[in-house]
C-alpha positions in Angstrom: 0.4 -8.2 -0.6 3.0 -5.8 1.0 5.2 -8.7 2.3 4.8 -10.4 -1.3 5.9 -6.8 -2.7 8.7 -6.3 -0.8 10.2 -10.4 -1.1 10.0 -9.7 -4.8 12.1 -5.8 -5.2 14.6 -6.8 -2.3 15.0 -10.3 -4.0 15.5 -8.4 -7.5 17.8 -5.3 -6.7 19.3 -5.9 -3.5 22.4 -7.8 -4.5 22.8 -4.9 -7.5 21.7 -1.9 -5.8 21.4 -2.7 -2.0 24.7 -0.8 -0.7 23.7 2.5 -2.4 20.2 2.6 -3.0 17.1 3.1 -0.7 13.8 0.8 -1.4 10.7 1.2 -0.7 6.9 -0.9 -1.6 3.5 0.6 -1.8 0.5 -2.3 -1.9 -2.9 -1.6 -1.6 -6.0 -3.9 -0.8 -9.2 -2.9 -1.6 -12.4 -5.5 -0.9 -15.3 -4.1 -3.3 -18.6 -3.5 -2.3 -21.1 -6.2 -2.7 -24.8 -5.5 -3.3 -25.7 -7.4 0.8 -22.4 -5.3 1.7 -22.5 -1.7 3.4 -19.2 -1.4 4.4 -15.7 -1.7 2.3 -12.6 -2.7 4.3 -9.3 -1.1 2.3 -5.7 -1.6 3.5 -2.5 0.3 1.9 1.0 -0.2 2.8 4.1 1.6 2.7 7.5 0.0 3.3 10.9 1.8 3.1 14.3 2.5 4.1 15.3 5.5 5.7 19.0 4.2 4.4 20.6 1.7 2.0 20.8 -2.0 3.8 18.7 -0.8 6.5 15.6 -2.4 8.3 12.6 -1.1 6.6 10.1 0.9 8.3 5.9 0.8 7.3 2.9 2.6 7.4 -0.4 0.6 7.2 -3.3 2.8 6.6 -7.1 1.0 6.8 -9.6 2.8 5.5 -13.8 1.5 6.5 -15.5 2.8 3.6 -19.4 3.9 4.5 -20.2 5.5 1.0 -23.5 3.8 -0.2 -22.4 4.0 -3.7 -19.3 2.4 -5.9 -19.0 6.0 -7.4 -18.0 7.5 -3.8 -16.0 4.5 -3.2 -13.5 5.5 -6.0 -13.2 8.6 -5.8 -12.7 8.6 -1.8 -9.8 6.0 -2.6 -8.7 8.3 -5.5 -8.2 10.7 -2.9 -6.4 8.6 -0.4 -4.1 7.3 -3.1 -3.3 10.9 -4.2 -2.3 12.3 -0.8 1.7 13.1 -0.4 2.5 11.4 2.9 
């Protein structure tokens, strides 16, 4: 998802705003729990450039969700999602 992301806002703004602007891409993957399923696997991605035109750094972050309940789930990833990084 991140690479798909990132192919689509480079391929979109770079020739317009590449030499002055910074981009970045946040993508997150979440599997949901299945009723045989105890554990959720979750991946979010951050891309970015520290300057315009440059190579783009990343952050992957997985998450293995043990809450028993979808409830716990979401609000756990709320959480994640809300954090200033």
């Amino acid at each position: 998802m991140l690479d798909h992301d990132t192919a689509c806002c480079w391929k979109r703004l770079k020739d317009k705003r590449g030499a002055t602007t910074r981009f970045f891409v946040f993508a997150i993957s979440v599997k949901a729990r299945g009723y045989k399923a105890w554990t959720i696997r979750t991946a979010a991605g951050i891309r970015f450039q520290t300057r315009p035109g440059s190579e783009p750094a990343q952050i992957i972050i997985h998450v293995r969700m043990l809450d028993k309940e979808n409830l716990q789930q979401q609000e756990a990833l709320g959480i994640i999602g809300s954090l200033d990084l």
